[in-house]
N, C-alpha and C positions, 0 to 999 in steps of 0.2 A: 163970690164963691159959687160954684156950678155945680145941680140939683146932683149931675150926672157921675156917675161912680169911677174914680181914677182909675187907670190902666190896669195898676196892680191889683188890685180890686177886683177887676172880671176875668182874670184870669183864672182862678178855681169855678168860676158857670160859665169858661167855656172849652174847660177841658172836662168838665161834665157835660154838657153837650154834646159836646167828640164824642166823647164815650158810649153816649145814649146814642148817637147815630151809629158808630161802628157794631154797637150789639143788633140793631136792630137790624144792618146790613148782613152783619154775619149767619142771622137766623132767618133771610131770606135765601142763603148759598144754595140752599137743597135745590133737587130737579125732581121731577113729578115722573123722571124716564123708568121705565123698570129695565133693569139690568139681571136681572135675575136673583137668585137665593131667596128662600124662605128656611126658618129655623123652627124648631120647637122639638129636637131631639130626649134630651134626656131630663125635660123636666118631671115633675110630677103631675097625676092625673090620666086623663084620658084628652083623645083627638079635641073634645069639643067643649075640653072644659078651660075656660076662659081667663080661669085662673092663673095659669102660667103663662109666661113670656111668649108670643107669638110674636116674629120678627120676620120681616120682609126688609129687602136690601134692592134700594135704587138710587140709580145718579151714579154709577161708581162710575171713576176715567182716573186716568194720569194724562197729566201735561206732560208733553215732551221734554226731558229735561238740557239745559245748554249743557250740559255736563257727561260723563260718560261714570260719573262716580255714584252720584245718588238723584231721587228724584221723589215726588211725594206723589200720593196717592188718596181719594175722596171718591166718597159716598156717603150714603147717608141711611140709616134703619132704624124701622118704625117699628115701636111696639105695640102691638094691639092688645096685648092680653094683662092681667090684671096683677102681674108680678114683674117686678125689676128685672135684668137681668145683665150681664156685664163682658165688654168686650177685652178679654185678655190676655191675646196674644194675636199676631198675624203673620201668615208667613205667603212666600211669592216665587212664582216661578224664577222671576229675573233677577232676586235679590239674593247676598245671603244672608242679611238681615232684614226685618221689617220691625219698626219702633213706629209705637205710639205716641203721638205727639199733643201736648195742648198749650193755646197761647195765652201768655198771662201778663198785660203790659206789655204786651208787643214782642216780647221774648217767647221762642219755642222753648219749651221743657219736656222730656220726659218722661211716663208714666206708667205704672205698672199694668193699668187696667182704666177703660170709662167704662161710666154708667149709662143702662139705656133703662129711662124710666119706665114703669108699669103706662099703657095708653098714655106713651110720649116717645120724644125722635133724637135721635144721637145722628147729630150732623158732622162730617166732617168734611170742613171746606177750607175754600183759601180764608187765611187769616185770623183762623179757628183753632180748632181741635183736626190735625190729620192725621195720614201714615207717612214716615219718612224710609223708602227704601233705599236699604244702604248696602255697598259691598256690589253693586250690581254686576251682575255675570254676564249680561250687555244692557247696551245701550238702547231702552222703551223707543221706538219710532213712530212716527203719526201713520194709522192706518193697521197697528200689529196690535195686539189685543193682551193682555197682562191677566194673570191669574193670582187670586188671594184666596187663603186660606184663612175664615175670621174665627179664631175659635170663642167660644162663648162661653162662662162660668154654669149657666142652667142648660141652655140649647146644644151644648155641643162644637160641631163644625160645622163651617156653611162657606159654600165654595162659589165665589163671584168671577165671572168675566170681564172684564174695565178695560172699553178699549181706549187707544192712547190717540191725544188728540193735541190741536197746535200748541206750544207751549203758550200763547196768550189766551185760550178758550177759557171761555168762561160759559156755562150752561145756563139755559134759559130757564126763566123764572116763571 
């Protein structure tokens, strides 16, 4: 008899494993670039009170997509200030839809809205949580530059530029 644990056996610690690596990987997706956008329109308070959502938006691109139908879109925003606040809804110049997306076991789903927590980062990357633009009114090309309109539950609207890059790019880390 062998000390060592039959196949079937390590198969739940090592799709735990997986698991723990892919989260870990996905929550390095973010880029340090600034792209521009800051938020903090219609929360409550004043300029300097800390209290509400202050968000900054960096890393945003689209990959090029092989398609001329849909393509996905990432960035990433940092809340500095000391209240939640929430990404719910997106629109694009090249799209006529823009859906939220997030992954749950490997499956994209739908959503009405994510959370960007109080002093914490709502990533959206490959493999993660993105935007899916759909209906597209052309085709994103590497080197044109994509416009998002991110509206936000406390902030407001907040307007990003994401230019489009090889469909394999990946940002650095």
């Amino acid at each position: 008899m062998s000390a060592r644990p039959s196949r079937a056996a390590r198969r739940p610690l090592a799709a735990v494993a997986c698991g723990a690596a892919l989260t870990l990987a996905l929550g390095a997706c973010s880029s340090s670039g600034d792209d521009g956008g800051a938020g903090g329109g219609k929360g409550k308070g004043t300029a300097s009170d800390s209290s509400r959502p202050q968000l900054k938006i960096s890393g945003a691109y689209v990959p090029q997509p092989p398609t001329d139908k849909m393509a996905g879109g990432f960035l990433t925003v940092r809340n500095s200030g000391g209240t939640a606040d929430e990404l719910t809804s997106v629109s694009s110049d090249v799209a006529g839809e823009v859906e939220i997306h997030r992954t749950v076991k490997q499956r994209m789903e739908k959503v009405d809205s994510l959370r960007v927590p109080a002093h914490g980062t709502l990533t959206l990357g490959r493999g993660g949580n993105h935007l899916m633009l759909m209906d597209l009114e052309r085709k994103p090309v590497k080197g044109q530059t994509v416009t998002f309109v991110l509206h936000f539950a406390e902030s407001g609207s907040v307007t990003v530029k994401a230019p489009v890059e090889a469909t394999n790019y990946t940002p650095e880390k």
